[in-house]
C-alpha positions in Angstrom: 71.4 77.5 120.4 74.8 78.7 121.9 74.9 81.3 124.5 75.5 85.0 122.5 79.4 86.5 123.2 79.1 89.8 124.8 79.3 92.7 122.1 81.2 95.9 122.1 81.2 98.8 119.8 83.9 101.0 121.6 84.3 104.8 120.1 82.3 104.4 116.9 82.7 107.3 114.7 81.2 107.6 111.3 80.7 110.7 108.9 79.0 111.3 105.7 80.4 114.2 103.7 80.4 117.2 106.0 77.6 114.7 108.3 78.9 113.8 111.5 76.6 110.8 112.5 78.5 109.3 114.6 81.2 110.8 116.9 83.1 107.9 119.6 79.7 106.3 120.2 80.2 103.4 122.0 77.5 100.3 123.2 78.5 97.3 125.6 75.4 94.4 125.6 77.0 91.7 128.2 76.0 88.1 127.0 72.3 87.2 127.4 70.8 90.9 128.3 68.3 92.7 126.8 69.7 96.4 125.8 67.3 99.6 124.8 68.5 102.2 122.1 66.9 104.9 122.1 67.8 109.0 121.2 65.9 111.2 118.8 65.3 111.1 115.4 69.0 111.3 113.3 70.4 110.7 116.9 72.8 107.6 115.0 70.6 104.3 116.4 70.8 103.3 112.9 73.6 104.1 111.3 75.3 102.4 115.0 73.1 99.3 114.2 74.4 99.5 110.6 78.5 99.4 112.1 77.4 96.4 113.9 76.1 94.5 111.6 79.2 95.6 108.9 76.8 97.2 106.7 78.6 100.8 107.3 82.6 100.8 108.1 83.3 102.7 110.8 85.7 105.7 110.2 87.2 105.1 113.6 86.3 102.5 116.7 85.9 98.5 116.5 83.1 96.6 116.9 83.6 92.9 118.7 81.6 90.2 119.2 83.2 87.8 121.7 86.8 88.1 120.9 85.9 88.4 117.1 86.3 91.8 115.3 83.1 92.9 113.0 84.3 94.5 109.9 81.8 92.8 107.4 78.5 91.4 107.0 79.9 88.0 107.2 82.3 88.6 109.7 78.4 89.8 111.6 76.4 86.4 110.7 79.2 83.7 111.6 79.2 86.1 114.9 75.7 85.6 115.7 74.5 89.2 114.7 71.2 89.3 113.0 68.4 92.4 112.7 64.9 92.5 112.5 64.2 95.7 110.3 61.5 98.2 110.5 59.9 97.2 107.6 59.1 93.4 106.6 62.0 92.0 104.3 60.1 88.6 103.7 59.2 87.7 100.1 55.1 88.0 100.0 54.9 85.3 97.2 56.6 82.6 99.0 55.7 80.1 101.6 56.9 80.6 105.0 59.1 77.7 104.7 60.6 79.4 101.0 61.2 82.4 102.9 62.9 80.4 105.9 65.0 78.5 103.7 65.9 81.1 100.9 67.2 82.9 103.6 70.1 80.3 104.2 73.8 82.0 103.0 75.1 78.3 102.9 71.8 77.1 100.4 73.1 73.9 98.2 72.7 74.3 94.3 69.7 72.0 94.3 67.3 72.2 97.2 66.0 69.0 98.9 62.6 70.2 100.2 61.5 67.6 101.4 64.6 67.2 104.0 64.4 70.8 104.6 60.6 71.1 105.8 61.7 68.5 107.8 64.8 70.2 109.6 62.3 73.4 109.6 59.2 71.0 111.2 61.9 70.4 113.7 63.1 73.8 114.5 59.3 74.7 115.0 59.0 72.3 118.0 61.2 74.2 120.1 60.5 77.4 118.2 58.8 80.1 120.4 56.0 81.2 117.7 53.9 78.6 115.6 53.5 79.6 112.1 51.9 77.4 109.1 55.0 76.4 107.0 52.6 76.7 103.8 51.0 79.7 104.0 51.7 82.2 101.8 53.6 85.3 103.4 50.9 87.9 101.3 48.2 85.7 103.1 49.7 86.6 106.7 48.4 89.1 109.3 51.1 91.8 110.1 51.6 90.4 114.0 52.1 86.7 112.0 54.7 88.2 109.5 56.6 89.9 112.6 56.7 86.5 114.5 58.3 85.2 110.5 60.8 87.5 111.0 61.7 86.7 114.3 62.0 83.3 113.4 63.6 83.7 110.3 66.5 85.1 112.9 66.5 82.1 115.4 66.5 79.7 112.2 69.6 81.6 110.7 71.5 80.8 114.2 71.1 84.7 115.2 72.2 84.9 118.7 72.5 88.6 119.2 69.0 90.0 117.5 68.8 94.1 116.7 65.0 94.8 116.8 63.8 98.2 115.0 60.3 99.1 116.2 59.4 95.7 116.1 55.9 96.4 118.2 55.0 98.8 115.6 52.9 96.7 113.2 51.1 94.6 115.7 48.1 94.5 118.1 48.4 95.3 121.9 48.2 91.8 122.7 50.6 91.0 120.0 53.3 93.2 121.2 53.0 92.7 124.6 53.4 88.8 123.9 56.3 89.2 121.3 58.1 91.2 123.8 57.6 88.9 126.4 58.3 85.8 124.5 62.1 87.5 123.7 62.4 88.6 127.2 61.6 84.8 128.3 64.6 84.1 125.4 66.9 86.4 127.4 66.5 85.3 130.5 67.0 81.6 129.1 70.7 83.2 127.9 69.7 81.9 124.8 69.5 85.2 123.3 70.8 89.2 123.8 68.4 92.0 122.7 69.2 95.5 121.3 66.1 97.0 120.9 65.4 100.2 118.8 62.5 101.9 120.2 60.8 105.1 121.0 58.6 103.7 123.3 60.0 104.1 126.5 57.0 101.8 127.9 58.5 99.0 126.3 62.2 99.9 127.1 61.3 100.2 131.0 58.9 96.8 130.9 61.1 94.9 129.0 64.9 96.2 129.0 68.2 95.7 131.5 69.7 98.3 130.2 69.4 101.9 128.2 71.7 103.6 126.1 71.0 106.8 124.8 72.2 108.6 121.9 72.1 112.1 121.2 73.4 113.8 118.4 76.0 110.9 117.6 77.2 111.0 120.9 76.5 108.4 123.7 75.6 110.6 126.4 74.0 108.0 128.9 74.0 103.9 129.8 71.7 103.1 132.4 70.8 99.8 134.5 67.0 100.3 133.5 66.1 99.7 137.4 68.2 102.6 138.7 66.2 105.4 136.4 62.9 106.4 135.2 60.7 107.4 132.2 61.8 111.2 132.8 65.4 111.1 133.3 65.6 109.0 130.1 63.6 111.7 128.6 66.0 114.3 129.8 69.0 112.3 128.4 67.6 112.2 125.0 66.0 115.9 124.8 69.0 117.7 126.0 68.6 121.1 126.2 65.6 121.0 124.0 62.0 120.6 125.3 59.5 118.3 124.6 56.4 120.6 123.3 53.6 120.5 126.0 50.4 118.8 125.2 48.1 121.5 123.2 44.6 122.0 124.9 41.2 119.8 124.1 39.2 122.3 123.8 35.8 121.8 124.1 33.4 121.2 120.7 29.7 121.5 120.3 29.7 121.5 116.3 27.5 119.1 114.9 28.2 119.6 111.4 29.7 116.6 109.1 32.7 117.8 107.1 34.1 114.6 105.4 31.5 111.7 105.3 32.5 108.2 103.7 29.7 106.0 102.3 29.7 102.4 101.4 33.2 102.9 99.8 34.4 100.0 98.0 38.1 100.2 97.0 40.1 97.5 94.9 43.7 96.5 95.9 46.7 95.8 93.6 45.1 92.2 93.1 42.3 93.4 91.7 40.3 92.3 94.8 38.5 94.5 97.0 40.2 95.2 100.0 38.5 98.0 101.3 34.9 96.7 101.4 31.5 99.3 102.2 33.3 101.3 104.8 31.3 104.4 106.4 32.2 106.6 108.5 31.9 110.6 109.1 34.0 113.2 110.9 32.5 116.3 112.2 34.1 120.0 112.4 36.2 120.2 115.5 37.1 116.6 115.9 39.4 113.3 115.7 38.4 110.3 114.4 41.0 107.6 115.0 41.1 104.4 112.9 43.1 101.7 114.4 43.8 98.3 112.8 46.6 96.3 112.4 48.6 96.9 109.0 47.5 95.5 105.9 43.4 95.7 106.7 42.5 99.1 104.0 44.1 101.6 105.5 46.6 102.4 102.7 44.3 102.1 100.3 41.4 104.2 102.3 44.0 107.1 102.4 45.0 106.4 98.4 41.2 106.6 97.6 40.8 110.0 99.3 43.8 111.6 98.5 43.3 110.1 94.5 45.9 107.8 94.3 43.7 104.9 93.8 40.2 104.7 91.6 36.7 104.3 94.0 35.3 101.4 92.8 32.1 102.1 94.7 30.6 104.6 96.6 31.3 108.2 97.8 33.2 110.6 99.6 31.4 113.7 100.8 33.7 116.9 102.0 31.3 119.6 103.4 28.5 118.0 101.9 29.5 118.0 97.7 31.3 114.7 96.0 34.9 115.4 96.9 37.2 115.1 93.5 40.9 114.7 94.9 41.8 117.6 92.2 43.9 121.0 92.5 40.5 122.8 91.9 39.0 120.2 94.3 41.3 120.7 97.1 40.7 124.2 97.1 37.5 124.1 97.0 37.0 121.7 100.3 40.3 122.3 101.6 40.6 118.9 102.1 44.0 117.5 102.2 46.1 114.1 103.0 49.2 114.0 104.8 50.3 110.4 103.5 52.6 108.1 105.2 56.5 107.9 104.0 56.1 111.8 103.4 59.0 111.8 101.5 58.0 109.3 98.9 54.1 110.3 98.6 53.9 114.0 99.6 57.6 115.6 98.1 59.7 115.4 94.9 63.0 113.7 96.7 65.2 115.8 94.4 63.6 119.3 94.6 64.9 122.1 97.0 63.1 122.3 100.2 61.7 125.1 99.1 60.4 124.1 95.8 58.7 121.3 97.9 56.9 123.7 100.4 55.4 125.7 96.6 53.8 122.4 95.5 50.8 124.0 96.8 50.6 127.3 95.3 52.8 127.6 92.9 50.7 128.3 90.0 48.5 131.0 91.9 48.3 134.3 90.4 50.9 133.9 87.6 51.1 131.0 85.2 53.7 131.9 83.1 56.0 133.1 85.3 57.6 131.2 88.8 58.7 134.0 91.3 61.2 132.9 92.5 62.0 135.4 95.6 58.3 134.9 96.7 58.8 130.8 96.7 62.3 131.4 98.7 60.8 134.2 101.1 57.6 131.9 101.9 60.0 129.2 102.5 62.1 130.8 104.9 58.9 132.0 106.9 57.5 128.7 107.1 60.9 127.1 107.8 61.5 129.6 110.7 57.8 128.9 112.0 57.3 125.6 112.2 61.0 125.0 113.5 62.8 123.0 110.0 66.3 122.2 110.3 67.8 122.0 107.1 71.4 123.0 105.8 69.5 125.5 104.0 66.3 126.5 101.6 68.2 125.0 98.7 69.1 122.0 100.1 67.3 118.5 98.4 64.5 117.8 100.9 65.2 114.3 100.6 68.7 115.0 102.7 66.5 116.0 105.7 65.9 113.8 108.6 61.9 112.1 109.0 61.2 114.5 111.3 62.0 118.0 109.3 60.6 116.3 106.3 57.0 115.5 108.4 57.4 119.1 109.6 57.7 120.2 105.8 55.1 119.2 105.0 52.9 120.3 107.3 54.4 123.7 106.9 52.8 123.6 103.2 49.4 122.6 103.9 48.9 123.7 107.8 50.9 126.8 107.6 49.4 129.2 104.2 46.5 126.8 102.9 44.2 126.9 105.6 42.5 123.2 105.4 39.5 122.4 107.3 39.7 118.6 106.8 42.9 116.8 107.2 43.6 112.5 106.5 46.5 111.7 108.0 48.1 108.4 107.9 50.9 107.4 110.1 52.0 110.9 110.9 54.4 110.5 113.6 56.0 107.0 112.5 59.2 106.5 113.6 59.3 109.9 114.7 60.9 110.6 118.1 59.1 112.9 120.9 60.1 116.4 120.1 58.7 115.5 116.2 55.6 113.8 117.6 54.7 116.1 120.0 55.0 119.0 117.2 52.7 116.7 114.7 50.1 116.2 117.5 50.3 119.8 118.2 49.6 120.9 115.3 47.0 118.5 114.6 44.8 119.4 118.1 45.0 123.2 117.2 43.7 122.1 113.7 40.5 120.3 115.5 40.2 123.3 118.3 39.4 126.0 115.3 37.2 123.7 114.2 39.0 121.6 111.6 37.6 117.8 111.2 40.9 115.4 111.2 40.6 111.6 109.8 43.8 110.5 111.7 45.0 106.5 110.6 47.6 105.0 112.8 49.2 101.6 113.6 49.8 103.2 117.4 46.8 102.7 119.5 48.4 104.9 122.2 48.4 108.1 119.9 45.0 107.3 118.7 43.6 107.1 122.4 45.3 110.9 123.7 44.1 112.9 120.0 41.2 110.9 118.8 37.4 112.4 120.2 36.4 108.8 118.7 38.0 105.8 117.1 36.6 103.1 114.8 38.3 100.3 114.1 39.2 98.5 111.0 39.3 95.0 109.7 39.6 93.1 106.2 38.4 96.8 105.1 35.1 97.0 106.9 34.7 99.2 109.8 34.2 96.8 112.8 34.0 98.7 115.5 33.4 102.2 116.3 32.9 104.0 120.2 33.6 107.9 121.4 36.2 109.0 123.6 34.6 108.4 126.6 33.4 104.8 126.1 36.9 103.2 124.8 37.2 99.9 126.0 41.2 99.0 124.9 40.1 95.4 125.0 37.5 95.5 122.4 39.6 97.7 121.0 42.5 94.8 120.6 40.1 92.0 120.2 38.2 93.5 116.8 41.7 95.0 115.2 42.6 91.1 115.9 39.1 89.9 114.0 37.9 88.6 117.2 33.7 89.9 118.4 33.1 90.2 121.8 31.5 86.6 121.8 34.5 84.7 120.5 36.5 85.1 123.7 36.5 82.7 125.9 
């Protein structure tokens, strides 16, 4: 590989309608460094990415790689410039080596495989990750599919690699060795790093240097040594505050208010993939459920919230068979808070307001929609739990992650009064005002006594709110232990498939 050209973005501004995103943002990654990007949520980490990789034209400023100007997405791939997204972008039907390959902008009309596994069998000797070339990509673990993607980059020639959350799908041990795997890279000068991250464990472990952006602005650059976990806090909150930590208080309830037995749930395959899980949460408590993407979890939360049929066994909320109805949800005041919010929990289109009715829009009248009572309630609940949004009438899909997360649990935290809540994900890609609100909310929930199911790819959010955590694997629950008797190792070693016994 050839040693990555320095890259400059120098007063980036970029606007979207009446949207400012970004305003003379600027970023400077010398050759072979490893650069953090951090700011809150709808701070402009993305849409800068975007300008560098020539997805988004820049209303004002250049971008440069070397002595190259970026205006295109070519112009970004013949410079180097390549981006591991958020989300996998691999094809799940096709080998590794078909998703390698396929990836290719300069692919010949007829495909010699045989010469190409053999270039790729090559690339894989010096390659940093070992993957089987045959597998199937649907067949992979989440932390295997990452280490695809970073591949995918090194065999396309990417030289300059823009990493979104990349840690966010995969085990402790996972992370912490694909972090350090790329930082080895760096060092080598074989590769320069811009990583997108809200962790700032991983930006002060792993980073050279921090760039923070705050309301489309660059307000800070930082040599990672000369500052600290607080000041990069302060650069990104401003003048706002992160919400302090809400109380644990302490619980002595020993009644079961959402109990899962033997469930059995079948996957889009046809195939179970949620196989005799159990598992019961009392009133006034957490129960985390780690696991590394792709083991049940989506299809737990479908199952309970009735987005998916139970193929076996039952789901008990306050001891009666829970039917995820209107009449049913009322009854238990049982409710999900699904992840991607915007796509599972709101009508993209409607007004914010309409959204934050879904509930209880057909109590008392159903003939008539009062209209001034749906705006007034709105504007309440907007006002309390801290929304920003143009205004009630706005489309709630036009809201940042954050507001829409905060929507939504305006609706079922703020008028309906739940006592159990399954949430999945809640806080993903959130940034620390946002989570600190969800996590807020969520504790003062347990404290009067709620019972919160609480499913999330981040084993550090599940060890501060959960009172226990169970972990699971291939859909069975493989591990379970209270608060107090965590051990993070077997924590990381069953999410991974691994028993205590099979470590050597």
């Amino acid at each position: 590989m050839q040693t990555p050209q320095q890259v400059e973005a120098v007063g980036i501004g970029k606007q979207f309608g009446a949207f400012r995103a970004l305003d003379d943002a600027s970023l400077i990654v010398p050759s072979g460094t490893f650069h953090a990007l951090v700011g809150e949520n709808g701070a402009g980490k993305s849409t800068l990415a975007k300008c560098l990789l020539g997805f988004y034209r820049p209303d004002g400023g250049v971008v440069r790689v070397g002595d190259q100007t970026v205006v295109t997405p070519l112009d970004a791939r013949r410079s180097g410039l390549g981006m591991v997204f958020q989300h996998f972008t691999l094809a799940p039907s096709l080998t590794v080596a078909e998703n390698l390959v396929m990836a290719r902008h300069d692919l010949p009309t007829v495909i010699d495989w045989k010469q190409e596994k053999a270039t790729l069998a090559r690339f894989l000797e010096q390659a940093p990750f070992s993957v089987d070339l045959e597998s199937k990509v649907y067949d992979l673990a989440a932390g295997q599919k990452q280490k695809v993607e970073i591949l995918k980059q090194l065999y396309l020639q990417t030289r300059i690699l823009i990493l979104d959350e990349p840690t966010s799908v995969l085990t402790p041990s996972e992370a912490t060795e694909v972090m350090t795997v790329l930082r080895g890279l760096v060092e080598q000068k074989l590769l320069s790093i811009i990583l997108i991250t809200h962790k700032l464990r991983e930006v002060l472990s792993f980073a050279d240097d921090v760039t923070v952006l705050r309301r489309g602005r660059q307000v800070a650059t930082s040599k990672v040594a000369a500052t600290s976990g607080p000041e990069i806090t302060s650069w990104i909150m401003g003048d706002s505050q992160v919400p302090e930590q809400a109380a644990r208080s302490s619980t002595t309830s020993s009644s079961t208010l959402l109990e899962i037995k033997n469930l059995t749930v079948l996957g889009d395959h046809g195939l179970p993939v949620v196989r005799g899980a159990s598992l019961s949460v009392k009133s006034g408590e957490i129960v985390g459920i780690a696991g590394v993407s792709g083991n049940g979890q989506r299809e737990l939360v479908q199952a309970i919230g009735g987005q998916r049929d139970i193929a076996s066994g039952d789901i008990l909320a306050n001891g009666q068979e829970f039917h995820p109805t209107r009449s049913g949800i009322d009854a238990t005041g049982l409710f999900t808070l699904p992840e991607e919010p915007l796509a599972n929990a709101c009508v993209p289109s409607m007004s914010v307001a309409d959204n934050m009715a879904l509930r209880s829009f057909d109590k008392g009248s159903r003939v008539l929609l009062h209209r001034s009572k749906i705006r007034s309630a709105a504007s309440e609940l907007i006002q309390q739990f801290g929304i920003r949004t143009p205004s009630i009438d706005s489309p709630i899909k036009y809201l940042s992650g954050g507001n829409i997360q905060r929507a939504v649990l305006a609706r079922d935290l703020g008028a309906n009064r739940p006592r159990i809540m399954v949430a999945a994900n809640p806080c993903f890609g959130l940034d620390m005002g946002a989570t600190a609100f969800v996590h807020n909310r969520l504790m003062e929930l347990r404290n009067a006594g709620g019972a919160i199911l609480l499913i999330s790819e981040d084993l550090d959010e599940l060890l501060k709110m959960s009172d226990r955590i169970a972990v699971i694997h291939g859909g069975a629950i493989a591990y379970e232990a209270p608060r107090s008797e965590l051990d993070i190792g077997e924590i990381g070693r069953h999410m991974s498939g691994m028993r205590h016994s099979d470590t050597p």
